[in-house]
Structures are given as C-alpha cells and as structure tokens.
C-alpha positions as protocol buffer text, in pm:
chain_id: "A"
residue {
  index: 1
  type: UNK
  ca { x: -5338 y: -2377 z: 1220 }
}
residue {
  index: 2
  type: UNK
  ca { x: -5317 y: -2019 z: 1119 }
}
residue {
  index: 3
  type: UNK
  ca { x: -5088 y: -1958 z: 794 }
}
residue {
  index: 4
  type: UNK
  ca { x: -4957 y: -1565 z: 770 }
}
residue {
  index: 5
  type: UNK
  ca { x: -4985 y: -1660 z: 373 }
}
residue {
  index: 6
  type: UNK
  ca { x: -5305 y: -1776 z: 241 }
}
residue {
  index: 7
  type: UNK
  ca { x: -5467 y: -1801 z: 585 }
}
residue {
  index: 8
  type: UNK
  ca { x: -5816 y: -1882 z: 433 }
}
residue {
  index: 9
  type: UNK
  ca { x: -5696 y: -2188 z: 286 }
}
residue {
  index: 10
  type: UNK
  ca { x: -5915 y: -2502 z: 211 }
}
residue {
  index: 11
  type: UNK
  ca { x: -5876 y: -2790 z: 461 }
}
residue {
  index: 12
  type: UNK
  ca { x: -5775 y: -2964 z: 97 }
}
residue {
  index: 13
  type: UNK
  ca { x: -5631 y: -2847 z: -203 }
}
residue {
  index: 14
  type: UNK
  ca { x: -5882 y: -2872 z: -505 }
}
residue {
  index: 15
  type: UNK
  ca { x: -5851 y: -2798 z: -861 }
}
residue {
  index: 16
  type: UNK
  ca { x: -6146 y: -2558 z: -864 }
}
residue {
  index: 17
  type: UNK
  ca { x: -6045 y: -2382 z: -545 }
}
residue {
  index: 18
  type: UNK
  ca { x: -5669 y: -2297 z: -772 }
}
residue {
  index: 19
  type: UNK
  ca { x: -5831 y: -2200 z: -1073 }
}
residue {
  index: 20
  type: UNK
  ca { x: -6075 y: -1942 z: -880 }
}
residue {
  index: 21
  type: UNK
  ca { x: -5805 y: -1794 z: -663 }
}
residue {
  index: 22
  type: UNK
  ca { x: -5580 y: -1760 z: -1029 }
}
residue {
  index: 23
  type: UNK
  ca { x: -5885 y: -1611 z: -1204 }
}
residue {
  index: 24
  type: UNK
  ca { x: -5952 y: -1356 z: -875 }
}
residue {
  index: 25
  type: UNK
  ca { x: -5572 y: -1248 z: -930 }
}
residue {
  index: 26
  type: UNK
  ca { x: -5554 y: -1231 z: -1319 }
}
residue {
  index: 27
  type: UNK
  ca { x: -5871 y: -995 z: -1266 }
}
residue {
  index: 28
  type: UNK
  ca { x: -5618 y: -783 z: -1055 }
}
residue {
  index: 29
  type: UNK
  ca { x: -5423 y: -708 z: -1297 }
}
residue {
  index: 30
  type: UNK
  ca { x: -5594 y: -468 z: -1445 }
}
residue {
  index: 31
  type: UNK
  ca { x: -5624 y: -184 z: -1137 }
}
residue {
  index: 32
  type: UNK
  ca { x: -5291 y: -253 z: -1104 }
}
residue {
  index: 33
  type: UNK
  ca { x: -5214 y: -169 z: -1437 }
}
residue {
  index: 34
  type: UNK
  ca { x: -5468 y: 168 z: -1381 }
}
residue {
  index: 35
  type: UNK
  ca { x: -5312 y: 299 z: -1036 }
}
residue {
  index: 36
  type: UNK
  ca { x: -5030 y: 536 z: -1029 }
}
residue {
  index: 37
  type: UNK
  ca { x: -4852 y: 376 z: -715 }
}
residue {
  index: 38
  type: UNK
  ca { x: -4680 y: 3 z: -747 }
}
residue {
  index: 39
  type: UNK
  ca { x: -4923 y: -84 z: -418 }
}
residue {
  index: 40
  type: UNK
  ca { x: -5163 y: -272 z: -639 }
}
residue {
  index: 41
  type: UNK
  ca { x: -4855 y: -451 z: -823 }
}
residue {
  index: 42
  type: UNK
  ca { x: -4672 y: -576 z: -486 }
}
residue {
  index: 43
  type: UNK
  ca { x: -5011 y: -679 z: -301 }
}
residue {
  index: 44
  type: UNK
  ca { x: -5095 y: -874 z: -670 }
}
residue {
  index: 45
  type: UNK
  ca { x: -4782 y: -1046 z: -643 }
}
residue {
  index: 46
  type: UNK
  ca { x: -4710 y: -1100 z: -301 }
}
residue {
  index: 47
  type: UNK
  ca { x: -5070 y: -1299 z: -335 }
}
residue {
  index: 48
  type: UNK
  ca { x: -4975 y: -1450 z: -644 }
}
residue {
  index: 49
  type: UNK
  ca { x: -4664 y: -1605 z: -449 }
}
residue {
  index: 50
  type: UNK
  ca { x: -4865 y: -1676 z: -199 }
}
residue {
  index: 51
  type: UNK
  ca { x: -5080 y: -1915 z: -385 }
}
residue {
  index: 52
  type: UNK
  ca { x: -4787 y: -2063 z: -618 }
}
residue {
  index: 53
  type: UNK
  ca { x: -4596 y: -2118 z: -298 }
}
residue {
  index: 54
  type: UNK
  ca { x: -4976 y: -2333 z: -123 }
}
residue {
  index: 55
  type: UNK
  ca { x: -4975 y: -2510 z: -429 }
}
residue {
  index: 56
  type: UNK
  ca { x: -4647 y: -2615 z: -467 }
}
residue {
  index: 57
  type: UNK
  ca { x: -4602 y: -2710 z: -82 }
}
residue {
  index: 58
  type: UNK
  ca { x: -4914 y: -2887 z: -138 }
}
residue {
  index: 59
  type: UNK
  ca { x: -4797 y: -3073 z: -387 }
}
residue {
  index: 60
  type: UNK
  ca { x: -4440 y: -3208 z: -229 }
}
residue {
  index: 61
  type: UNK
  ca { x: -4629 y: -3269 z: 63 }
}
residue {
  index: 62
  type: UNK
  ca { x: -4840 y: -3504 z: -156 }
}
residue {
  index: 63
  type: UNK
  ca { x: -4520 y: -3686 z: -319 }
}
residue {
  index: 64
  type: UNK
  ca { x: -4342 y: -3715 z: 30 }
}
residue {
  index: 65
  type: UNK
  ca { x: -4639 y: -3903 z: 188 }
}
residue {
  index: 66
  type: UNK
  ca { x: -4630 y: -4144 z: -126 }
}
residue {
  index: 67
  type: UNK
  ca { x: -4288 y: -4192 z: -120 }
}
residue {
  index: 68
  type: UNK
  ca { x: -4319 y: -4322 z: 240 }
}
residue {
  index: 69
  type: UNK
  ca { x: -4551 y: -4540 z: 151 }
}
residue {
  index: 70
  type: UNK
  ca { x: -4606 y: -4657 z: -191 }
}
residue {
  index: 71
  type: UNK
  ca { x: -4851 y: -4908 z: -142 }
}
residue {
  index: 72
  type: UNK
  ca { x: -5079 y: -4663 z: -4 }
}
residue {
  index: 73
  type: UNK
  ca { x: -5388 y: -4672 z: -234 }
}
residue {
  index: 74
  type: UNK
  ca { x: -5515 y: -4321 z: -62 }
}
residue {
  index: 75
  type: UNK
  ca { x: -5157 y: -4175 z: -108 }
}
residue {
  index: 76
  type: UNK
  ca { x: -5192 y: -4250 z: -489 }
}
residue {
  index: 77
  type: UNK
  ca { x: -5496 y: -4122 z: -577 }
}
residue {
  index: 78
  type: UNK
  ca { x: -5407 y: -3808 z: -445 }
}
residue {
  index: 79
  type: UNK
  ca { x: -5087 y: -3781 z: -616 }
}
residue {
  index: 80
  type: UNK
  ca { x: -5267 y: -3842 z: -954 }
}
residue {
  index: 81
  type: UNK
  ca { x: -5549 y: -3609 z: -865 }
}
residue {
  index: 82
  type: UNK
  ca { x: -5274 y: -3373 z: -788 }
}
residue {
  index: 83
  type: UNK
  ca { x: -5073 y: -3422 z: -1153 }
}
residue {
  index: 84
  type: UNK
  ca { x: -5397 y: -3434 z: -1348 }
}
residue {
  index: 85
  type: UNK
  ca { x: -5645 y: -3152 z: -1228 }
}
residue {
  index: 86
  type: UNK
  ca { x: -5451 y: -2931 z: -948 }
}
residue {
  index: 87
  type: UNK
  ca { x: -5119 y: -2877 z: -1090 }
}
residue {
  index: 88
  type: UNK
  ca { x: -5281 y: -2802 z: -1518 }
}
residue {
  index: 89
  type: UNK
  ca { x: -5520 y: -2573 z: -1333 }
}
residue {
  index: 90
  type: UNK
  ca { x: -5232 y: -2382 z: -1178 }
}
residue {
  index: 91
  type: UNK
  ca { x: -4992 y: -2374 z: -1497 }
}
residue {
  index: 92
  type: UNK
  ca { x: -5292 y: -2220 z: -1677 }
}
C-alpha cells in the first residue's frame, strides 16, 4: 500500500525505527531555525505530524485488534511492546 504520509514506513512499527525518525527531525530544527523563509518550519512539521499521526494510528490499531480478541496471546504482546518501548520512545 502506498501512504501519501510516511510512505517509507516499516512493514512494523518498532521502537528504534520512532526514536531515529524523532532524532532525524529534532536535528531539523536547527536549519529551520537558520533559514529566512518558514519552508524549513512547515516541511519540519508537516513530517513531524506525519510521524505522530503513524504512531498513534499504529497504536489504536494495536488496541482495536486486542479488544476483538482478548485472548489473543500475539495481540497482547504487541500491545505491551507498544506501551513499554514504542509509545516512551515517541513521548521523548
């Protein structure tokens, strides 16, 4: 499937692949801050969104397939490995 957000997403969502994407923005910031036109601000946060947005969608889609079935042992562990690496590495 091709996503007009994030298309060069990972098949699955992984705490490492967040926290590389949110240190290649945060690094950004700073040519942003330097350019004399909002261009660099607007593509920085239009990509930030983007990523927020994967991550959070990611994330509901997680809980819904649990909540369908929560005897699901495969359901569960990616709900936890969801709440305890993916979503800490994209608060920080």
């Amino acid at each position: 499937m091709t996503f007009k957000h994030l298309p060069d997403r990972p098949q699955s969502l992984t705490a490492e692949y967040v926290m590389l994407r949110y240190k290649a923005l945060t690094d950004r910031i700073a040519t942003a801050e330097a350019a004399e036109s909002s261009d660099g601000w607007q593509a920085l946060f239009g990509d930030w969104n983007a990523l927020k947005s994967y991550v959070g969608s990611e994330g509901n889609r997680i809980h819904y397939a649990q909540s369908r079935d929560m005897a699901d042992p495969t359901w569960e562990a990616a709900n936890k490995y969801f709440r305890e690496a993916v979503q800490p590495a994209s608060d920080d």
